[in-house]
C-alpha positions, -999 to +999 in steps of 0.1 A: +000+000+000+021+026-015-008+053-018-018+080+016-054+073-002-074+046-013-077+039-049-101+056-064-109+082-037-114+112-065-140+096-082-164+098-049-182+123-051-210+116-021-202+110+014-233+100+041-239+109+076-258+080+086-249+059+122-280+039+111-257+019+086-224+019+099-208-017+094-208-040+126-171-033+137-168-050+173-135-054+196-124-083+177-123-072+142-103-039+155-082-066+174-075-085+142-068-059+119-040-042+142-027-072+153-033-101+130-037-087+094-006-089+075+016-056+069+028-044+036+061-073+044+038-097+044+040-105+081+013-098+107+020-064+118+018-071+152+010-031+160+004-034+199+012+001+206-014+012+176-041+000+203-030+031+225-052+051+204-083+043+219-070+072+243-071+091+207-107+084+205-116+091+250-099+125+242-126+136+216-101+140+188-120+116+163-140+140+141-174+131+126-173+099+106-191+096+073-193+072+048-192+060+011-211+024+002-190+006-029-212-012-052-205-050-036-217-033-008-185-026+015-180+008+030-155+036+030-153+053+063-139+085+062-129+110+095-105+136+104-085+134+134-065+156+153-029+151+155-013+143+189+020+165+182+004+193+165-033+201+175-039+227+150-028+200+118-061+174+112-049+139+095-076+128+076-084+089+079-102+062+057-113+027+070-124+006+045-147-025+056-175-052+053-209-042+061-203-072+090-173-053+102-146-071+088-114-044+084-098-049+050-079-016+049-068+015+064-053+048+053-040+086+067-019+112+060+006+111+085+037+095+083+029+067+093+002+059+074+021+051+047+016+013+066-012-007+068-023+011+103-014+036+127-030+055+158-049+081+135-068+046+117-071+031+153-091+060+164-117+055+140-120+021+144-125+023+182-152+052+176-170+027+152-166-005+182-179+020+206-212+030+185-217-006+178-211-019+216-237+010+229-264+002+203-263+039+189-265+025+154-288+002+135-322+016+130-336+027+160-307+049+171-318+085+172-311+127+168-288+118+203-266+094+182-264+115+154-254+145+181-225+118+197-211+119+163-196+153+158-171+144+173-138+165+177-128+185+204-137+214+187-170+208+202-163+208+241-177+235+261-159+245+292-166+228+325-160+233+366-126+222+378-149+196+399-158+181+362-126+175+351-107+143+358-069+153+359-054+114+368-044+090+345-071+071+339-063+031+346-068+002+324-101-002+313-117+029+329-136+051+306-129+089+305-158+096+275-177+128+283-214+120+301-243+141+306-239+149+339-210+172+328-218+213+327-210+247+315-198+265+350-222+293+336-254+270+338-272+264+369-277+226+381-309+216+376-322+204+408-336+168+413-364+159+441-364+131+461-406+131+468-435+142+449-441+167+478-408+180+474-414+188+440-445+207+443-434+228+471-408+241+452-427+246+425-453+269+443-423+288+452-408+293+419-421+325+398-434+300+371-459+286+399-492+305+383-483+284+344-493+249+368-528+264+377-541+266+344-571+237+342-573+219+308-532+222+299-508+194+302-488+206+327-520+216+352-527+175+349-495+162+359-491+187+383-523+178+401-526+141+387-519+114+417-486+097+415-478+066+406-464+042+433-445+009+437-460-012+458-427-032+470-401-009+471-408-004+504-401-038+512-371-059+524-363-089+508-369-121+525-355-158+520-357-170+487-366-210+485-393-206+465-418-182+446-439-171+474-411-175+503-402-138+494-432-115+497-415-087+479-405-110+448-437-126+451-462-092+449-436-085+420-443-119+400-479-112+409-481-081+396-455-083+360-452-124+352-484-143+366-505-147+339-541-161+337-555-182+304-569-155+288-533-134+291-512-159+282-534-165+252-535-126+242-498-130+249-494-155+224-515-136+192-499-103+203-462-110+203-461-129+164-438-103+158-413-119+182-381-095+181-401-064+162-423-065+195-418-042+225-445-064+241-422-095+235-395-076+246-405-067+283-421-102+288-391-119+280-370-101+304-387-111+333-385-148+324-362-174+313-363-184+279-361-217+262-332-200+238-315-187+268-319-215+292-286-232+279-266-200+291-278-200+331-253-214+348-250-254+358-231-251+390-242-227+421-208-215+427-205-203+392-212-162+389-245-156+372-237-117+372-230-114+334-257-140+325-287-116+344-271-088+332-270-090+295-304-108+297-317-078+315-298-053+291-290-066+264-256-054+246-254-076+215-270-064+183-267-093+161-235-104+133-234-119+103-249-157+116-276-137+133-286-115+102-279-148+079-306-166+102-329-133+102-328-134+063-330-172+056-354-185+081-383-172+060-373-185+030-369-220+044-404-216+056-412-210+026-398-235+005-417-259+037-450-247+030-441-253-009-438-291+000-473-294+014-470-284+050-488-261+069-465-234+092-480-211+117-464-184+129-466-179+166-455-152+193-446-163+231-460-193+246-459-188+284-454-224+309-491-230+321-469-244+351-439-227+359-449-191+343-416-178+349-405-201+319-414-189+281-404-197+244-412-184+211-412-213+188-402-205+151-437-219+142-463-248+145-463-270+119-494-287+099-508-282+135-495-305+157-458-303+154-428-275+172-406-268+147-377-248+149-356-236+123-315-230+119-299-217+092-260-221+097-236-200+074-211-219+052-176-211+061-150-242+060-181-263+048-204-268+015-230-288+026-249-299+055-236-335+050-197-317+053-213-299+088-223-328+106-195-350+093-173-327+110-179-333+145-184-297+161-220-289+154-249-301+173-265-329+150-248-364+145-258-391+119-261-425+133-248-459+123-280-469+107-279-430+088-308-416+112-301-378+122-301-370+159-295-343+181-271-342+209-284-340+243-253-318+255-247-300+223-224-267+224-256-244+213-282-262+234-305-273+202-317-302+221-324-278+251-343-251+236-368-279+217-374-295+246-383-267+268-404-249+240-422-284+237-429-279+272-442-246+271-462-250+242-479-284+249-468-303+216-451-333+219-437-336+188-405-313+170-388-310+140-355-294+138-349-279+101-319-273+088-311-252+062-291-242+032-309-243+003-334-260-016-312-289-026-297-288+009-323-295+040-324-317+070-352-326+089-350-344+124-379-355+143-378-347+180-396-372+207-405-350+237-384-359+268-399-360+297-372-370+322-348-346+307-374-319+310-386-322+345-346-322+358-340-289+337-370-272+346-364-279+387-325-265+384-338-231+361-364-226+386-338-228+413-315-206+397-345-176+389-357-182+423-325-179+445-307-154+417-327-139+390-363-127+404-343-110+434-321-089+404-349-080+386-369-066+415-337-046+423-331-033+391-370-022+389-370-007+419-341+012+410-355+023+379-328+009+362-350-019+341-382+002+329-412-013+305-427+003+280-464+017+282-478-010+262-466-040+290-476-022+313-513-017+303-513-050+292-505-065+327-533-040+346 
């Protein structure tokens, strides 16, 4: 790489300010490109001190990032950012990358860029991992996104000495700007600890008279009675079942105990599965069949991280997620096209253990759980070449039957079972997926044994560990639901 630009820069003539459609760049593709992609030599360029300039990126000198879309559909990201020696001199910067955030080049026009990487391209890159790893891209990021993208610090405003952090930050710790920082010329808004103590200082302010006005907005919520938690008065008590906690148990009352007529409303108003902000909030509060295979087996083990990402998620999908998203309903399709009958379902809810939930990938000809995977080729061309290798979670008998394995690495056998459960069927088929000239599918007898000893450790585990986080993170308005769940669970 001989040039400061890439090929064919000139001939651009549009760049886009859109976070919506940045490519997917996470820690490991930054990772790989510094460290494992191979340097102009030949060699793997092994650029450990390059990954110092994520304290390019903390600093605010990463200016706002725009972008160019080739025609196979691979982008050219394009920033300026401030030089470390000279502040006043700008380097300008191009990453250029798959739309699943795979880095296949880098350019700037510093010295060093003349390589395949240096801090300047590293900047970028960590500004495109940290939108990705906070969710501010994809399409429901929003004008607060967009704003986080201007970037340089030509845009900081000056602050109190008390906002200022003047160590070296350690290892790890982040120094990004929040929005608790201020100009010293602004007056801190103040915050109220009680409803009373809101409205006393509001009939002391000289904009008291604009809250008596009947019939406005602000004369309702002023005067309208406040909403309470009914349990965040309470302590916590011992935890050896549903009810031996009474402030976990008015909570499961209240948000996850469902009658026949819920669960069933449930069911017809969730189809939408992931698209749903009603399937959304339900599923936090309860394990899933899908997620069951991640709660920890042993009670020593942490289950910090596990209740943690189920309760906020972090991960927005990659390229096997968006390759199932795409496929699964053209395999449906090509299903129904051999006779069969698929309905589409929402969120089955346990009759029994209500805590427990699945959302089957549909029902088919009316009698039958079937869940669909669609796995993406890499060191593999067919199904047969999948299975043959050993790793995945379907073997191939003696006698050329297809089964799945009970203790499989991504919990097939798991999730079928449990959803089966939920749902009532006792009978699945797993469907695998390539093509049209390249489908599996296995029938799945309902196990009953296996069942009952996974559902009496999950319940365990959310009784002891989970229902007593989500309670606390409720109570501390950390974990919020939307409108819609909760007019549906009044």
């Amino acid at each position: 790489m001989n040039n400061l630009n890439p090929p064919g820069l000139d001939k651009i003539t549009t760049w886009a300010d859109d976070m919506r459609v940045w490519p997917n760049v996470m820690y490991g593709d930054v990772y790989n490109f510094l460290i494992s992609s191979k340097a102009v030599d030949g060699q793997e360029m092994k650029n450990f001190k390059s990954l110092q300039s994520y304290n390019y990126f903390q600093s605010g000198n990463v200016g706002a990032i725009t972008h160019h879309v080739y025609t196979d559909n691979t982008f050219l990201m394009r920033a300026e950012v401030r030089s470390s020696q000279t502040v006043s001199r700008m380097n300008s910067v191009y990453v250029h990358s798959t739309q699943d955030g795979t880095v296949k080049n880098g350019w700037c026009s510093c010295m060093a860029g003349r390589c395949h990487a240096c801090s300047h391209v590293g900047a970028l890159l960590w500004k495109l991992e940290h939108a990705v790893r906070n969710s501010l891209t994809g399409i429901a990021c929003t004008d607060e996104s967009a704003q986080w993208n201007k970037g340089t610090t030509r845009n900081v405003e000056p602050k109190a000495l008390s906002n200022i952090t003047f160590k070296k930050p350690k290892v790890g710790e982040s120094v990004m700007d929040n929005n608790e920082d201020y100009v010293p010329s602004v007056r801190d808004t103040p915050l109220f600890s009680s409803d009373a103590e809101f409205k006393a200082a509001i009939k002391n302010s000289p904009i008291s008279k604009l809250f008596e006005i009947k019939g406005t907005t602000v004369y309702k919520s002023f005067n309208c009675t406040p909403m309470s938690n009914v349990i965040i008065q309470e302590e916590h008590g011992e935890h050896t079942s549903i009810s031996s906690c009474r402030k976990c148990y008015t909570f499961f009352n209240k948000y996850i105990e469902l009658n026949d007529t819920k669960r069933k409303n449930l069911e017809h108003g969730t189809k939408g599965q992931s698209s749903s902000v009603l399937w959304k909030d339900a599923r936090k509060l309860r394990i899933t069949a899908s997620s069951a295979t991640k709660v920890p087996i042993k009670d020593t083990t942490d289950a910090t991280s596990f209740i943690r990402e189920h309760l906020h998620p972090k991960f927005t999908g990659n390229k096997y997620t968006r390759h199932g998203t795409q496929q699964e309903p053209v395999a449906k399709e090509h299903l129904r096209s051999l006779e069969n009958t698929i309905i589409d379902t929402g969120m089955y809810v346990s009759t029994e253990e209500q805590w427990l939930s699945s959302s089957p990938d549909g029902i088919l000809n009316g009698d039958t759980l079937l869940e669909v995977k669609c796995p993406v080729p890499t060191k593999w061309n067919t199904l047969e070449e999948l299975i043959n290798g050993g790793k995945y979670d379907v073997i191939k008998t003696t006698e050329g039957h297809y089964q799945i394995k009970v203790k499989g690495s991504r919990g097939y056998y798991m999730q079928i079972q449990l959803t089966m459960y939920c749902t009532g069927l006792r009978k699945g088929k797993l469907y695998l997926w390539r093509c049209p000239d390249d489908f599996i599918l296995i029938n799945v007898d309902y196990d009953q044994e296996y069942v009952r000893e996974q559902v009496q450790r999950l319940k365990d585990f959310y009784v002891r560990k989970m229902i007593p986080r989500i309670v606390d993170e409720v109570d501390s308005d950390r974990l919020t639901f939307s409108r819609l769940f909760c007019n549906f669970m009044r």
